[in-house]
N, C-alpha and C positions, 0 to 999 in steps of 0.2 A: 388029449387035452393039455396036458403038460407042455407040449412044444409053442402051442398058441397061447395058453399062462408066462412064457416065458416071452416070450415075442411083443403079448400086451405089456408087461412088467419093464421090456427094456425100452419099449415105444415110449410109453405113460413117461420114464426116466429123461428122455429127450424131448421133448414134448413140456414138459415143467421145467428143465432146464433154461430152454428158449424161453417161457413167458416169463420166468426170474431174471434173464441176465438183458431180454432184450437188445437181443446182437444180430441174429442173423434174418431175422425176417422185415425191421426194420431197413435193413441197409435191401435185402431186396426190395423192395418195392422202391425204392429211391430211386436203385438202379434204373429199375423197369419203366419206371413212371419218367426218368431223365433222358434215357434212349428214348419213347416214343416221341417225347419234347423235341429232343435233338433233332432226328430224322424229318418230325411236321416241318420245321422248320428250314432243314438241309436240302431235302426232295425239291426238284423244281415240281412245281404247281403243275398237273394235270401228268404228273409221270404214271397214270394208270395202279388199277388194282395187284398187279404181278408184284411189281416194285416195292408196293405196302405191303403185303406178304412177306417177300423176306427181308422186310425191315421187323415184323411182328416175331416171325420164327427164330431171327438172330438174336433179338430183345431176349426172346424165353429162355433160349439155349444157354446164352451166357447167365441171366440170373440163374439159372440152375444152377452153371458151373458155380456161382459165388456161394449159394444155399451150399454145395459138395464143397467147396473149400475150409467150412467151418462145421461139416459135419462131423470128423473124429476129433476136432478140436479137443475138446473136454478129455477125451482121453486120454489123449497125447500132453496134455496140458499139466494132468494131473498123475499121469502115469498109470490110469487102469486099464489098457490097451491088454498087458500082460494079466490083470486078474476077470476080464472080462472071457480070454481065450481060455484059460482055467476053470472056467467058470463049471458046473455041474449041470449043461445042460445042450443040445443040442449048436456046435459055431455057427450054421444056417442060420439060425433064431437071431443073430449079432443082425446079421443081413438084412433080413426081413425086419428088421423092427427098425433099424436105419433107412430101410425103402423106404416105408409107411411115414417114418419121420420127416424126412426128405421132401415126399410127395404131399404130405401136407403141407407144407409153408411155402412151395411151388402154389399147388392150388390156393392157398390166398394169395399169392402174388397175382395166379391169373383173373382171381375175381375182380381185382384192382385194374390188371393190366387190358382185360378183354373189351371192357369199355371206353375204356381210354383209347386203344387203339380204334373205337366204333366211332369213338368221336371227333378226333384227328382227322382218320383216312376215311375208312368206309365202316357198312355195318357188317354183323355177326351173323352168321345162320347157324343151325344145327349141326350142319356136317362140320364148319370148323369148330364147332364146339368138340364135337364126337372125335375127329383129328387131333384135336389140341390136349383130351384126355387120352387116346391112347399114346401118343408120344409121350407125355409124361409117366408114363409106367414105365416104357424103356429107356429113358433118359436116366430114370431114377436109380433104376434097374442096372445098366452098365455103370454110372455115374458112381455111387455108394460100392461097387465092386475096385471102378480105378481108384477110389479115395482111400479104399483099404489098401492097396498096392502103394499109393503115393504115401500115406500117412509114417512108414518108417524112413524114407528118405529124408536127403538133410536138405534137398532144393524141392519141399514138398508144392508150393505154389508153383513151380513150374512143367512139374512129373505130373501133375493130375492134367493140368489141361493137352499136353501131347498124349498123355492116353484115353484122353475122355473125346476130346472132339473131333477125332476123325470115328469115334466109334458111332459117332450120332449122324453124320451124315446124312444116311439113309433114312433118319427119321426126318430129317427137315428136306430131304425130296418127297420122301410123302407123304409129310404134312402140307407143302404148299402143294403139292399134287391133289390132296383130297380136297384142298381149300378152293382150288379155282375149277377142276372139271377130274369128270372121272372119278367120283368119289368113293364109290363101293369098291373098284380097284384098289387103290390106295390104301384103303381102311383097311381094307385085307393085307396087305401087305405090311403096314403099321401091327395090327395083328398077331402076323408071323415073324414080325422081328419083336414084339414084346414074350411072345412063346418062348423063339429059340435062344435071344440073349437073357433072358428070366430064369428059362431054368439050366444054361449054362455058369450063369451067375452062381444062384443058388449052391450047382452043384460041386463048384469051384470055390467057394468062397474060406473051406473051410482049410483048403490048402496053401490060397494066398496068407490066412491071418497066421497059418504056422508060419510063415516063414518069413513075418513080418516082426 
């Protein structure tokens, strides 16, 4: 119970940060809401549902990456990078309570972004729903692992996104994979890369922040 007290305890911490300083969840949705604007407009007329797809998948992936660029913010900011890894309790727990952080201000991004995109392009079904969350567990999942890797570098805005976005790739092949055909493939596959990059995270994470 101690390791999930400590995970709720650093979650709740980020989590009241964000609703006092109002920075990062703000600015995504602007993002998100300005890419799908942009593209309605960009696309020529009748370019089909493929095309809306990964104008929707590109929209998420980068606001992620913007949510992950201000996720060690604060600590870096203030310097408790060092008394957080000192800390008296499990470095995984850092991890996890930065996923869960992460993954929530994404999922409001996408309660905002999913209909917007329904109403732009086309509509939503269940599968891209069910797509759209598991990719967000791996995105968040690799995403918060590269931000702990970027967060001591001195070109930190440019070290996260070469480590972050080729690692998601695979997620936005199978997310637009699940989204147009083939779905229970895909989902599976979305799936097994939330498994193997989750708990390679996990179990790496506590060796990046040493030596970070």
């Amino acid at each position: 119970m101690t390791y999930f007290s400590d995970v709720a305890a650093l979650a709740r911490k980020d989590l009241l940060l964000e609703l006092r300083a109002k920075e990062t969840l703000p600015a995504m949705l602007l993002f998100v809401l300005s890419s799908l604007t942009i593209f309605h407009f960009a696309l020529p007329h009748g370019s089909g549902r493929l095309a809306s797809l990964g104008v929707l998948w590109v929209a998420l992936v980068f606001t992620a990456l913007l949510g992950l660029t201000r996720a060690f913010v604060p600590e870096r900011e203030q310097g408790l990078m060092d008394a957080l890894v000192l800390a008296p309790c499990d470095r995984s727990a850092i991890w996890v309570a930065k996923t869960v952080a992460v993954l929530a201000f994404l999922g409001v991004a996408e309660i905002v972004a999913l209909p917007a995109f329904a109403a732009f392009f086309s509509g939503v079904d269940g599968r891209m729903v069910g797509a759209v969350a598991l990719a967000d567990l791996g995105i968040c999942a690799v995403g918060t692992l590269t931000g702990a890797m970027a967060v001591a570098g001195r070109a930190r805005e440019l070290i996260l996104p070469l480590l972050f976005l080729p690692l998601v790739i695979p997620v936005v092949v199978g997310g637009v994979g699940a989204s147009i055909g083939a779905g229970g493939k895909y989902l599976g596959f979305l799936a097994l890369y939330d498994a193997i990059f989750g708990l390679l995270a996990w179990a790496s994470f506590e060796y990046v922040v040493a030596e970070t």
